[in-house]
C-alpha positions as CSV (number, residue, x, y, z in Angstrom):
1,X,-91.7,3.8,61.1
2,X,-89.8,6.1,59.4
3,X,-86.7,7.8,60.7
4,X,-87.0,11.7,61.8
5,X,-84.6,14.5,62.1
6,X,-85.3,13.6,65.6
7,X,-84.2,10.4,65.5
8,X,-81.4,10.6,63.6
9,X,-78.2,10.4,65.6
10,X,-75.4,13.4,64.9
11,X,-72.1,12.2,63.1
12,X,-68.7,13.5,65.1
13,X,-65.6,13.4,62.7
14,X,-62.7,13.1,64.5
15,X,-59.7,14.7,63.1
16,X,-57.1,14.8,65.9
17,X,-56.5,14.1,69.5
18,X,-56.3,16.4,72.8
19,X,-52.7,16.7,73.9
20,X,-51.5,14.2,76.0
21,X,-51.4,15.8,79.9
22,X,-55.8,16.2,78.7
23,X,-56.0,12.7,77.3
24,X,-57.5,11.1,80.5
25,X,-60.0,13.5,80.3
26,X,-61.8,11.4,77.0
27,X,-61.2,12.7,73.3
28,X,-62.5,15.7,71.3
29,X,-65.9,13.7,70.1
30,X,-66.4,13.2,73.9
31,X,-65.8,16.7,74.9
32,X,-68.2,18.2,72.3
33,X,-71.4,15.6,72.8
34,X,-71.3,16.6,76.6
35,X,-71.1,20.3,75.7
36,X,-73.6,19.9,73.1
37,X,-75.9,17.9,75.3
38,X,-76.2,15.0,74.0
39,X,-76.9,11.5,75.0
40,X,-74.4,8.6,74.0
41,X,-76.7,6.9,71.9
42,X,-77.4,10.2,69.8
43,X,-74.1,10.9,68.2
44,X,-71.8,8.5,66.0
45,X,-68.1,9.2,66.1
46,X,-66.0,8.4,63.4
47,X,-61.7,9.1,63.5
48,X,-61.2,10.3,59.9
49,X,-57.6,11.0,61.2
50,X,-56.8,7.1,61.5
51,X,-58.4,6.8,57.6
52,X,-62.0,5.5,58.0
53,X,-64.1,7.1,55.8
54,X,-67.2,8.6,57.2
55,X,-70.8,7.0,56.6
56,X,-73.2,9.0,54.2
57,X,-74.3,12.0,55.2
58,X,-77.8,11.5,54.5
59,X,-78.2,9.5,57.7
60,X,-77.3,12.0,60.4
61,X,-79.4,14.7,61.4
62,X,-75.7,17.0,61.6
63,X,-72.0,16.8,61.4
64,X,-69.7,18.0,63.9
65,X,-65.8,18.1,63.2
66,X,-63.4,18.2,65.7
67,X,-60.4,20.2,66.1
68,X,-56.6,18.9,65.9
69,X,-53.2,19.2,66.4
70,X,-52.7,18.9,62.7
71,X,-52.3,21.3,59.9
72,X,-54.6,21.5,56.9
73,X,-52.1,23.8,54.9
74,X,-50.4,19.8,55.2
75,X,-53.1,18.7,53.1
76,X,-52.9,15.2,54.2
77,X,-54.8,12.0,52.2
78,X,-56.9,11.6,55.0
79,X,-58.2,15.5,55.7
80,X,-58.4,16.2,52.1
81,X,-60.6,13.3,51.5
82,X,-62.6,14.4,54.3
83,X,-62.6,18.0,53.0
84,X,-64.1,16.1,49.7
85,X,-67.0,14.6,51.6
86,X,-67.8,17.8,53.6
87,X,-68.2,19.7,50.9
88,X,-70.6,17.2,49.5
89,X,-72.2,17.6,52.7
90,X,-72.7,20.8,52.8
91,X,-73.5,21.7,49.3
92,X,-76.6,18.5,49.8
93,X,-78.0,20.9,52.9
94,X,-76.0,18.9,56.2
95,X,-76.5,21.2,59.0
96,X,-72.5,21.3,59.7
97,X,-70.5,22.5,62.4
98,X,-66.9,22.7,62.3
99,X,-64.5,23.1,65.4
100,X,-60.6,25.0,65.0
101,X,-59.1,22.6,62.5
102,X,-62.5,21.5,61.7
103,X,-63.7,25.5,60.8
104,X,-60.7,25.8,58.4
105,X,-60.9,22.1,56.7
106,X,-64.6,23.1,56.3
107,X,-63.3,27.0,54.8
108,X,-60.6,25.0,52.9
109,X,-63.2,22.5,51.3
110,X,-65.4,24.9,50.2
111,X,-62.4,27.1,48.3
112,X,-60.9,29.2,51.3
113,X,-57.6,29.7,52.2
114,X,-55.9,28.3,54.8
115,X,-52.2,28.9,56.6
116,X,-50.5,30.3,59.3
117,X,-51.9,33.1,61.0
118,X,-49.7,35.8,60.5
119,X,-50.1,37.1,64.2
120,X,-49.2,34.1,65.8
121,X,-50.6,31.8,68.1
122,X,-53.8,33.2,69.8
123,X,-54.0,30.7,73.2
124,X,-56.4,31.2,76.6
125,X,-59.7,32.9,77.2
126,X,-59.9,35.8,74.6
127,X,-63.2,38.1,73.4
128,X,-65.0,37.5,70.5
129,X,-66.4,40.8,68.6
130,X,-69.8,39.6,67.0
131,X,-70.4,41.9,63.6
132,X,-73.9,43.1,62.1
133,X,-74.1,40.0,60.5
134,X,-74.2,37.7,63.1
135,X,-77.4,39.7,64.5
136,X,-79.4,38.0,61.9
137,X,-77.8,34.1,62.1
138,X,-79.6,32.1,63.3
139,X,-76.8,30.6,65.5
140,X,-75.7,34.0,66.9
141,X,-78.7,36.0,67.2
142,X,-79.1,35.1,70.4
143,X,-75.2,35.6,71.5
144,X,-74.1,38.3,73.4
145,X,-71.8,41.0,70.5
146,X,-68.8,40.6,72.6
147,X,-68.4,37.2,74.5
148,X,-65.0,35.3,75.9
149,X,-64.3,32.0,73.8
150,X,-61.6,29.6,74.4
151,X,-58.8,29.6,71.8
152,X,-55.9,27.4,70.8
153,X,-54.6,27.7,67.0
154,X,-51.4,28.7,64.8
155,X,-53.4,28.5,61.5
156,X,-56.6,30.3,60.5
157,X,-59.0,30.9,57.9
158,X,-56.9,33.5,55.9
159,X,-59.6,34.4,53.0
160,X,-63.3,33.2,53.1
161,X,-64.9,31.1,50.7
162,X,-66.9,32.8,48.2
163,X,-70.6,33.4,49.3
164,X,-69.1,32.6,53.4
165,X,-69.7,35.5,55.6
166,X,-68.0,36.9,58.3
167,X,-69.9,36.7,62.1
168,X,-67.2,37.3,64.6
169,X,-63.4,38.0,64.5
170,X,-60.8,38.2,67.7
171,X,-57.9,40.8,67.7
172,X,-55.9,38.4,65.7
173,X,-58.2,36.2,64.0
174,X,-60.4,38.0,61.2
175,X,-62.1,34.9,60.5
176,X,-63.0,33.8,64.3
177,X,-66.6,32.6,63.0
178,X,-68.0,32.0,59.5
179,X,-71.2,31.2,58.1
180,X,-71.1,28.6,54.9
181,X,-74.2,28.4,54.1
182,X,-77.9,28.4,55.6
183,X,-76.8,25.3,57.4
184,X,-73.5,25.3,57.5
185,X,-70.8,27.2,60.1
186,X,-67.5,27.0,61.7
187,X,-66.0,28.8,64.4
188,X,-62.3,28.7,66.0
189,X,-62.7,29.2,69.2
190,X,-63.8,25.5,70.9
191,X,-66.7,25.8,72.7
192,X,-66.3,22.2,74.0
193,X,-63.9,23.6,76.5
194,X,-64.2,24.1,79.8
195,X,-61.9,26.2,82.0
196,X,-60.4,23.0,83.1
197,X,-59.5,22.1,79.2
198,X,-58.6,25.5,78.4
199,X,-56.2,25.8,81.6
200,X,-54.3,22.0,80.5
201,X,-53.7,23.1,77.1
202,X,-51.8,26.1,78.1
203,X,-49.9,24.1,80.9
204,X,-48.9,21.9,77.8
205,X,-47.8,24.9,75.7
206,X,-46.1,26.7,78.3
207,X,-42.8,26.3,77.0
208,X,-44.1,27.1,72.9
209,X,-45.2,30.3,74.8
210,X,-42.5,30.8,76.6
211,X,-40.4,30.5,73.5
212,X,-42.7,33.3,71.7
213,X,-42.3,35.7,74.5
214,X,-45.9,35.4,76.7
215,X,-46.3,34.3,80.1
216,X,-48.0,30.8,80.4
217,X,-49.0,32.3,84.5
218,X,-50.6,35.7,82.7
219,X,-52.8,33.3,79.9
220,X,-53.7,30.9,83.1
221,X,-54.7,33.3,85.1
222,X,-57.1,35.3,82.5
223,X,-59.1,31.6,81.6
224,X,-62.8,32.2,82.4
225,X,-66.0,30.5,82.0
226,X,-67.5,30.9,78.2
227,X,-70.8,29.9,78.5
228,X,-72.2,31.8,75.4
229,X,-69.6,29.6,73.2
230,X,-71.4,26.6,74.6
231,X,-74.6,28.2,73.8
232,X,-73.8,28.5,70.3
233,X,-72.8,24.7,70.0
234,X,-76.4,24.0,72.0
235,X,-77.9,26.2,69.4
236,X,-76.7,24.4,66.5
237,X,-77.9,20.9,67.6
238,X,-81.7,22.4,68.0
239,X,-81.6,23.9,64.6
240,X,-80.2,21.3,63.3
241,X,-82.8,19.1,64.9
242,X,-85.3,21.4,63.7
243,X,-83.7,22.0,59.8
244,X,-82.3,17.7,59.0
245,X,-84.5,15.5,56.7
């Protein structure tokens, strides 16, 4: 019989690892099939970071790319060969979903630009301002316009591919959520995270915040729930059930 889009397992590209204090917890691919809802047996994970090169796309119903602690401004072998086969992805219809570092390789693959965010670091539970055009996407349409989302980042999507558009920006992220193409997105914020994950990754950078002048107790104590963020993850796995083959 042949394979469906609902059969076909999801693809989970690692690029990175959750800081240490968090590790015990599982790893990014881990975080994101729970969020997303999915069984074990329906995703495939693959750690580009370590250099394996991922399968062909053609035999996943979508791609999911992690987050990391890296940098793609570093343009290392192993992200810019995976920016290479993402963009091949994407431009052969994938339904693609890209996570932090995974939004910006995506944005970077597809001609974006990529660096530093010149505001700084954006860390804890911050809002997310939806814009007219995320009324009409299919992955946001059903979001609230202004919804908390867990960040963590120093770089950002600086300029837009061509043809990308603008759904959502943060006070200091423009580029907080794009849309590639008809199947293809990436957001910033994780939506894998829970309170829990949000609240160890500022105990881990308490003394980076420190450094720049916050107060690691203020960012704690603001972490919420961000359900909607999950949502959005949730959302993509149905359409892209609905949208692979």
């Amino acid at each position: 019989m042949a394979l469906t889009s609902m059969s076909l397992p999801f693809l989970i590209l690692q690029t990175g690892t959750p800081v240490a204090p968090m590790r015990r917890r599982g790893g990014f691919p881990h975080w994101i099939r729970v969020a997303a809802g999915l069984r074990a047996g329906e995703v495939v994970e693959v750690d580009v970071e370590s250099g394996i090169a991922p399968p062909p796309f053609r035999a996943f119903a979508g791609v999911l790319v992690t987050g990391s602690g890296a940098m793609v401004s570093d343009r290392r072998p192993w992200s810019e060969a995976t920016a290479g086969w993402l963009r091949d992805a994407i431009h052969a219809g994938t339904p693609t979903f890209g996570i932090c570092y995974g939004h910006q390789l995506i944005a970077h693959a597809l001609g974006g630009t990529v660096g530093d965010n010149p505001a700084g670091r954006e860390m804890g539970t911050v809002e997310l301002r939806c814009n007219a055009a995320a009324a009409g996407d299919p992955l946001f349409a059903g979001a609230p316009v202004v919804f908390p989302v867990q960040m963590t980042h120093l770089q950002s999507v600086l300029v837009a591919p061509a043809g990308a558009e603008v759904l959502a920006a943060t006070d200091l992220d423009v580029c907080a959520a794009l849309r590639f193409s008809d199947r293809a997105w990436g957001v910033q914020f994780h939506p894998e995270f829970s309170a829990r994950h949000m609240r160890g990754y500022i105990a881990a950078r308490a003394p980076a915040l420190r450094r720049e002048g916050r107060n690691p107790r203020v960012v704690h104590a603001a972490v919420r729930a961000t359900p909607s963020a999950r949502g959005i993850l949730r959302q993509f796995v149905r359409l892209a059930r609905r949208n692979a083959g």
